[in-house]
N, C-alpha and C positions, 0 to 999 in steps of 0.2 A: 662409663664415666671415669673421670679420674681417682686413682687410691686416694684412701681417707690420709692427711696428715696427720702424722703419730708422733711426733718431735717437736711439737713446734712451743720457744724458747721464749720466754720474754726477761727483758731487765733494765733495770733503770737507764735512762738514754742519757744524751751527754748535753743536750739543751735544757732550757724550763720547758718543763708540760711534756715533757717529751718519753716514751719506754721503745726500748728497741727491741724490733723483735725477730727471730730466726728460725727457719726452717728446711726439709728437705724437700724440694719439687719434685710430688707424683708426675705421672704420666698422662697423655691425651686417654690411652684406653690400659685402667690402673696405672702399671710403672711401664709401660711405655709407650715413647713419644712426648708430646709437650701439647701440656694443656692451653687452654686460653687466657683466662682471669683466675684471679684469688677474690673474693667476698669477705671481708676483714671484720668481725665484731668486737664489740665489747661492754661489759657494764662493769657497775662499781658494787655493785648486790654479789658479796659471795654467794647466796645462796638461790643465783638466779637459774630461774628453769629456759636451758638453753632450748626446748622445744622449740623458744620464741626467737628464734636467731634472727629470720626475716627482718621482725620489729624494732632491733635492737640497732643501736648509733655503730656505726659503722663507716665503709669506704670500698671502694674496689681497686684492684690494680692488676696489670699487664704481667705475665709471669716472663722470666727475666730468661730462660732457658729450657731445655729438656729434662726429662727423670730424671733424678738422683744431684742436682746441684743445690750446690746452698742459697737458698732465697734468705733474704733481709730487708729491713725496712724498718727507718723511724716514723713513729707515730707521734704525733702530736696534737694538739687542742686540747689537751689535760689540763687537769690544774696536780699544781704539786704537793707531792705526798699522798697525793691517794691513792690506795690501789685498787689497779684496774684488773678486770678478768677476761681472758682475750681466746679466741676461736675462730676459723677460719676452714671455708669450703673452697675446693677446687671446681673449675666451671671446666669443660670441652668448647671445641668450635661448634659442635651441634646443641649448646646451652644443658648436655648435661652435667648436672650435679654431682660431687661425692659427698661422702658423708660429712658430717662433722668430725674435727680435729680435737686430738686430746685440749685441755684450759689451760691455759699457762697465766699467771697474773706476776705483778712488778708494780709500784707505785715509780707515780712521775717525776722526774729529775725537777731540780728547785732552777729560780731565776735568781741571781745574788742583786741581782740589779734592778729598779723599779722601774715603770716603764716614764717618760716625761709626762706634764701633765695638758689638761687640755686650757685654753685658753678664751679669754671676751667673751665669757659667757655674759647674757641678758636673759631678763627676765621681763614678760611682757604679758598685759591683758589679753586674751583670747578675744579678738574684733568676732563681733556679730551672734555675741551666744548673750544669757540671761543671768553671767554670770558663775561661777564654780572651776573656770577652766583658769591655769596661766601656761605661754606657753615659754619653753624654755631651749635659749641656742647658746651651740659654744661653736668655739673652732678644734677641728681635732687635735689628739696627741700628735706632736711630729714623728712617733714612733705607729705610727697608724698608716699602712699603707707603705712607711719609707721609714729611713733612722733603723731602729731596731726590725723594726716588723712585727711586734710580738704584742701587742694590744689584743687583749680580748674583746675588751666593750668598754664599757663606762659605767659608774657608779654617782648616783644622783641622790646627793643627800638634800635633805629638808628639816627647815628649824624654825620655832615661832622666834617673838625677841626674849620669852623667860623660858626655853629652852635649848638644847646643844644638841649640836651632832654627836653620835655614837658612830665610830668609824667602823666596827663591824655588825651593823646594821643599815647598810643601807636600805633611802626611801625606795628607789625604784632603779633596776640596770634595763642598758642598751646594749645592740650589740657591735662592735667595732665596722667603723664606719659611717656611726648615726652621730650627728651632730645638732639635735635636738628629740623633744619630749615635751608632751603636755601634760601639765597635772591636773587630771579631770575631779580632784577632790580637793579644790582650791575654797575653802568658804569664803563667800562675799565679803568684802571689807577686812579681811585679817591679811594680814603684812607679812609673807614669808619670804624666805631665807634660803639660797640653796646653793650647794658648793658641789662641783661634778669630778668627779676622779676618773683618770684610767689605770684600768685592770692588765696585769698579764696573769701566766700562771700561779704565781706564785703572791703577786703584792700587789695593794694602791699604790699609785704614783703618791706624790705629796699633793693635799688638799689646797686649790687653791683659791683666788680669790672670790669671796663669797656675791651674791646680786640679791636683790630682793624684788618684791611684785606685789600688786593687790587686783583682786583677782572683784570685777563689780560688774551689775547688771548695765546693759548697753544700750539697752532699748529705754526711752524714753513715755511714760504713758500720755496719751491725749485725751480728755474732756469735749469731745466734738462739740455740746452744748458752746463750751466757753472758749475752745480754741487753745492757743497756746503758744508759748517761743519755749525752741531746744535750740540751746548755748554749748558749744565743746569748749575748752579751757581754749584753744587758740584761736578763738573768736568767730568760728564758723557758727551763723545763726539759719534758725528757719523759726518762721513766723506763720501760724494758720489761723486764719479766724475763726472769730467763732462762727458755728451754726456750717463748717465748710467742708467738713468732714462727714464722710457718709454714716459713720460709725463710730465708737469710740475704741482706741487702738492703741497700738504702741507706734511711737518711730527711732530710729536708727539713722545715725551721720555717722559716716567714717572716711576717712580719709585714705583714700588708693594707691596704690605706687604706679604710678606714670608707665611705667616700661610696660606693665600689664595691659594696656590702652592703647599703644606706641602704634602695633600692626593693623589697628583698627580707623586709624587716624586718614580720614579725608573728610574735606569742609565743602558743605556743601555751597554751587557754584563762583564763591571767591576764595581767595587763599587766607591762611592766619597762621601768625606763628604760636606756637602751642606755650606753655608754662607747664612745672613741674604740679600744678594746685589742683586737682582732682578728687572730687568728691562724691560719695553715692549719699544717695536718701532717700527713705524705703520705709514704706507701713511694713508691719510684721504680716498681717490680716494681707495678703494679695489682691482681696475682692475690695478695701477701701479703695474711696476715690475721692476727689475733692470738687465740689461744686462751685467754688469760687475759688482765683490767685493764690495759693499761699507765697510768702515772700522771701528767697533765701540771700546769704549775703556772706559771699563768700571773701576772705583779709586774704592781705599778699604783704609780702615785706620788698624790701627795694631790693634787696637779692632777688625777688622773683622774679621781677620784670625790668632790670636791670636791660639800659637801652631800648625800650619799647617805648612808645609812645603813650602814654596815658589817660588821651584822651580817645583812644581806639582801643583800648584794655574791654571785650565781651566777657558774657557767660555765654558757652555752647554746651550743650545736651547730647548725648550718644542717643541717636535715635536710627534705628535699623542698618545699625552697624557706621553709622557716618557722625560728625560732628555738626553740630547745626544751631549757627544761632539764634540767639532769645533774644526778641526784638525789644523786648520791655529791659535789658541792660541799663544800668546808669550807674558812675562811679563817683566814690567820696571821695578824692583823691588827699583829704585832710584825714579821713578813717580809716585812708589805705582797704577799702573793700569796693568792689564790684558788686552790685545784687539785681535784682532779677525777678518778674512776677511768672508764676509756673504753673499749669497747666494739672500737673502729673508729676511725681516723684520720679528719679532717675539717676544717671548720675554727670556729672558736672564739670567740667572744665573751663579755667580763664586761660583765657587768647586774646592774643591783641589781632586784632581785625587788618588785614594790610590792602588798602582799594586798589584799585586796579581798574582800567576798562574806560567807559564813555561816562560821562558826569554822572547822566543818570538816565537811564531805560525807561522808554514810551510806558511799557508796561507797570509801572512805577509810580505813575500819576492818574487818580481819580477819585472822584467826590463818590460819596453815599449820603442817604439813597439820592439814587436816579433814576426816575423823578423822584423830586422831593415834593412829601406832603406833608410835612410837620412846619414849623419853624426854623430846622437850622439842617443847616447841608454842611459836611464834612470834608474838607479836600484832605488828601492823606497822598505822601510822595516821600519816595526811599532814596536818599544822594548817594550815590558812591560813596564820594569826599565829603568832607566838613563842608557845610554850602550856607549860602544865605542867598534866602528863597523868600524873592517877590510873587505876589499873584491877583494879578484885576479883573475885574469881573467885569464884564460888558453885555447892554442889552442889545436886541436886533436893532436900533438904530445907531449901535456905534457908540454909545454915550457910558462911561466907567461908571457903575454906579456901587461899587466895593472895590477896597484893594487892601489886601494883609501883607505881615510880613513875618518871617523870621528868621532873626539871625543866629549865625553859630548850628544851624538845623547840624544833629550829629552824622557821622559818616556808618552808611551800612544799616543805620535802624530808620523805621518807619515813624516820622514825623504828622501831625496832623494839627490840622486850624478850623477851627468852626465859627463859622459864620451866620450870623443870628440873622436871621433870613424874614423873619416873621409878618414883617412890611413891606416885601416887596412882590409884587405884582404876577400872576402868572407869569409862563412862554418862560421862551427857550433861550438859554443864556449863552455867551461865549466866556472860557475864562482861559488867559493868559498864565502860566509859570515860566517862571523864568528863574534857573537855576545858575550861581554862581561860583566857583572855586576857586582855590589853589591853580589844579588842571586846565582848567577853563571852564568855558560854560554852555546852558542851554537851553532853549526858550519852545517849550508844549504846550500848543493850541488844541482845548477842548472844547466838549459842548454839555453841560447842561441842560434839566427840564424842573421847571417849580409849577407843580398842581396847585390849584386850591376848591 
């Protein structure tokens, strides 16, 4: 293996955090030849048991030459003024070791300079917890990564409103690079305070401007008995009745960032254009389910759908990776919301619906039941476009003996008309629709059966 170093020099270096240190380079085999690496330690424990050298903060490096030349090297990532105690083994090309080096110690040279500070820090509720958490973002120091270069980390102070920061104590550090932190010991409802410094060797930068946060429970509880509406402050609602819930639970609305959603985005078979309005809603309980519609009703502002159409504004549902809309849509366009009867919790997006294609699909038009045996048969027919839709009903001799109408029928959702049947005669009916648009139009010959 290579000679143990027996010289090796240390002393204050010429940057912050920094000691410089020197030595005489053994040999590949003792003093001669040229070994491979040096194994660089150190601790701040005068009275450390270098047994532990393995353990101990450290670095490696490449030796610079053969036996007997002077090796050097600053060290850095110290903080200043402390002294550090430093020792170093020679490595060979076949990974043997020499001994350990005499100790040589030096505390770290100072920074005169602070390092800048960090900036836009926010302070924000932790989405999706029971409360206790905030989370907290800045932007980094310009001296982090560029400028200086010499950032350590970050120092994250915390204050209620009848108490102050203590500058040296901070609440909590990061380290250089992180441009947030959560405070997992946030109490619910109390208003804190917190200003983020960066660090070098030697100093904080100057504290700068302080953000506050209040830190509350997310979930909302339900009463299945009695049902319930959960309101967000920006007027996203859900509405459950009562008796509709499997259980009694908590729920959860939050509001998603779009781009999250972005590579997920296909509608199923027509197109839509998307809005930035995305919402999830979620029992806490997985296994709740809801036996009846609850009703949700999601606000847009006229930035949202600026240039859309408003009377094509859907809700569609992420369902198995796709966009898909919710036939039960209809908009307040005086309450500026969209809402929607649902099935299932999920999470939600408005779009405006954009038609496309033949007025409206064969498959698109048909009465339930058929046969009918009650009283009243159901025509039910999905337009493309905005349509106004006639439909007569005619018996086997030719003769109308019903005709509906409705106008305005919306575009893209399934319309229906019921027809109170309850006096009219067995056998087998004909019934005309006849679909009208914008696009144009188009007229579907069906057939009917009424039992009695």
């Amino acid at each position: 293996p290579p000679a143990d170093v027996t010289d090796l020099a240390a002393e204050t270096g010429s940057s912050g955090g920094q000691v410089y240190l020197s030595w005489t380079a053994p040999g590949d085999d003792g003093d001669l030849g040229e070994a491979a690496y040096y194994l660089v330690r150190y601790s701040t424990d005068p009275a450390q048991d270098w047994g532990a050298f393995d353990s101990l903060s450290g670095s490696s490096r490449p030796v610079d030459g053969p036996a007997g030349i002077t090796e050097s090297d600053e060290y850095g990532g110290l903080f200043a003024g402390v002294t550090c105690y430093f020792a170093l083994k020679g490595v060979d090309d076949a990974g043997n070791v020499s001994g350990i080096s005499n100790i040589s110690s030096a505390w770290a040279a100072f920074d005169s300079v602070p390092p800048q500070p960090p900036s836009a820090l926010t302070v924000s509720d932790a989405p999706g917890d029971e409360g206790g958490n905030l989370d907290l973002v800045w932007t980094l120091s310009p001296d982090d990564g560029a400028g200086a270069g010499d950032v350590y980390g970050y120092h994250i102070f915390r204050r209620t409103l009848d108490s102050a920061y203590v500058s040296s104590s901070p609440y909590a550090a990061v380290g250089a690079g992180v441009s947030s932190y959560r405070d997992a010991a946030a109490t619910i409802n109390v208003r804190y305070y917190y200003s983020v410094t960066a660090f070098d060797s030697t100093a904080d930068s100057v504290m700068p401007a302080e953000a506050s946060g209040v830190s509350s429970d997310n979930w909302r509880f339900l009463d299945s008995s009695n049902g319930g509406l959960v309101r967000l402050p920006d007027g996203m609602e859900v509405t459950v009745p009562a008796g509709s819930a499997s259980q009694n639970d908590k729920i959860m609305i939050t509001r998603l960032d779009p781009s999250t959603y972005e590579p997920l985005f296909s509608v199923r078979a027509v197109s839509a254009n998307p809005t930035d309005i995305v919402y999830q809603v979620r029992f806490q309980n997985p296994a709740t389910t809801l036996s009846a519609p609850a009703v949700i009703s999601l606000p847009y502002t006229d930035a949202d759908v600026e240039g859309m159409d408003l009377e094509n504004l859907r809700v569609y549902t992420l369902d198995g990776g796709k966009w898909a809309m919710l036939n039960t849509s209809s908009v307040d366009a005086a309450a500026k919301k969209i809402s929607a009867e649902v099935a299932h919790f999920s999470i939600f997006r408005v779009m405006e619906y954009v038609p496309a294609g033949e007025v409206i699909s064969a498959a698109e038009v048909y009465t339930y039941p058929n046969p009918a045996r009650g009283d009243n048969v159901t025509f039910k027919f999905r337009p493309v476009y905005k349509a106004h839709v006639t439909i007569e009903v005619y018996n086997v001799a030719g003769e109308k003996v019903a005709r509906f109408e409705r106008a305005d029928a919306p575009a893209g959702i399934a319309s229906e008309i019921v027809w109170r049947a309850g006096g009219i005669a067995s056998g087998i009916y004909v019934y005309r629709v006849r679909v009208e648009t914008s696009a144009g139009s188009r007229t579907l010959t069906r057939k009917l059966a009424i039992l009695r």
